[in-house]
C-alpha positions as CSV (number, residue, x, y, z in Angstrom):
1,X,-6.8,17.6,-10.4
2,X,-8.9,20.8,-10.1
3,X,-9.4,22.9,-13.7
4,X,-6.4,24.0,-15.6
5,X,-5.0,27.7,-15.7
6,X,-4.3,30.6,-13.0
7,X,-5.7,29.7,-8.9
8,X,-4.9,33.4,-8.3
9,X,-2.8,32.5,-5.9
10,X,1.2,33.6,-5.6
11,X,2.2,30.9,-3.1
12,X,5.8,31.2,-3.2
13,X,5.0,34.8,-3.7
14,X,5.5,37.4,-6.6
15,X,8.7,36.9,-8.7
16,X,8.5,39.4,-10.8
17,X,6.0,42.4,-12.0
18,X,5.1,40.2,-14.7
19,X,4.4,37.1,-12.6
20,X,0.5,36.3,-13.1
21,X,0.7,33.4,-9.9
22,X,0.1,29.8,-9.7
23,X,-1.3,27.6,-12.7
24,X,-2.7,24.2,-12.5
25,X,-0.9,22.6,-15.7
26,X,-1.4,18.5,-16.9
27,X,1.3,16.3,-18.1
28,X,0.2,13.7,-19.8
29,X,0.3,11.9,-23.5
30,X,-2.0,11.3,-26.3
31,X,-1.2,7.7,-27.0
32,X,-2.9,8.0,-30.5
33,X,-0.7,10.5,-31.9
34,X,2.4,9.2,-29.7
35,X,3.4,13.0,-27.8
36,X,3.7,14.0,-24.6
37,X,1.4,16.8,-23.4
38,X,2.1,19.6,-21.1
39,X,-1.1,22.0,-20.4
40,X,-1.3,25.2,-19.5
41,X,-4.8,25.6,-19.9
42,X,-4.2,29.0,-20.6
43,X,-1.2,30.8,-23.3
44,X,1.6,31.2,-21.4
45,X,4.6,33.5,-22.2
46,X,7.4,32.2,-19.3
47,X,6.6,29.7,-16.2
48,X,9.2,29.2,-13.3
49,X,9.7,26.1,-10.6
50,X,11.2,25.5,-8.1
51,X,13.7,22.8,-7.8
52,X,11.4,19.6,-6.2
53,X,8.9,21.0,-8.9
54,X,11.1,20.8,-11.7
55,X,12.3,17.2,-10.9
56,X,8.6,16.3,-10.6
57,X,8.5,17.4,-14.2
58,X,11.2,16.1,-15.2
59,X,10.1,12.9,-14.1
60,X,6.3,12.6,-14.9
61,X,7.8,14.0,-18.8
62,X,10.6,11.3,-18.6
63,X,7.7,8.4,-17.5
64,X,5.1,9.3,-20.1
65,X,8.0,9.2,-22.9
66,X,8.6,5.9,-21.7
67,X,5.6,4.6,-22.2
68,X,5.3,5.8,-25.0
69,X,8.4,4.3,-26.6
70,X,7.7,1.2,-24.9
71,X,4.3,1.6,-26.9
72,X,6.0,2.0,-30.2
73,X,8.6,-0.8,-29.8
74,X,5.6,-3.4,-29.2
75,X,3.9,-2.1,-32.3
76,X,7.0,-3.0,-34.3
77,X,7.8,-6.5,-32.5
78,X,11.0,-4.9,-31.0
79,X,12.4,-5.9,-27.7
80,X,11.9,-3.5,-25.0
């Protein structure tokens, strides 16, 4: 993935007045401290998707929690 934050770019065009255009975000976990990540690489006030975007999210957030109960269940001899 390129860098994180604002391309500058308003692919799907301008919402709104207050739209600031396309950011590159990561989601991902930090397996150490057992959370999934989401970043914005920037501080963001409101972000929109469309619907094949949000199910992406949906997903990727869904597989990475996953994991990381999967993770925690091994660590405490529990069946998966």
């Amino acid at each position: 993935m390129s860098k994180l934050g604002p391309t500058d770019k308003f692919p799907e065009g301008k919402i709104n007045k207050d739209d600031e255009g396309e950011i590159q975000i990561l989601v991902g976990r930090e397996d150490d401290k057992g959370v999934v990540v989401i970043n914005f690489g920037k501080p963001i006030v409101w972000v929109a998707f469309g619907p094949a975007q949000a199910k992406a999210i949906a997903n990727l957030l869904i597989k990475h929690a996953e994991v990381l109960e999967k993770s925690e269940k091994l660590k405490q001899g529990l069946p998966n």
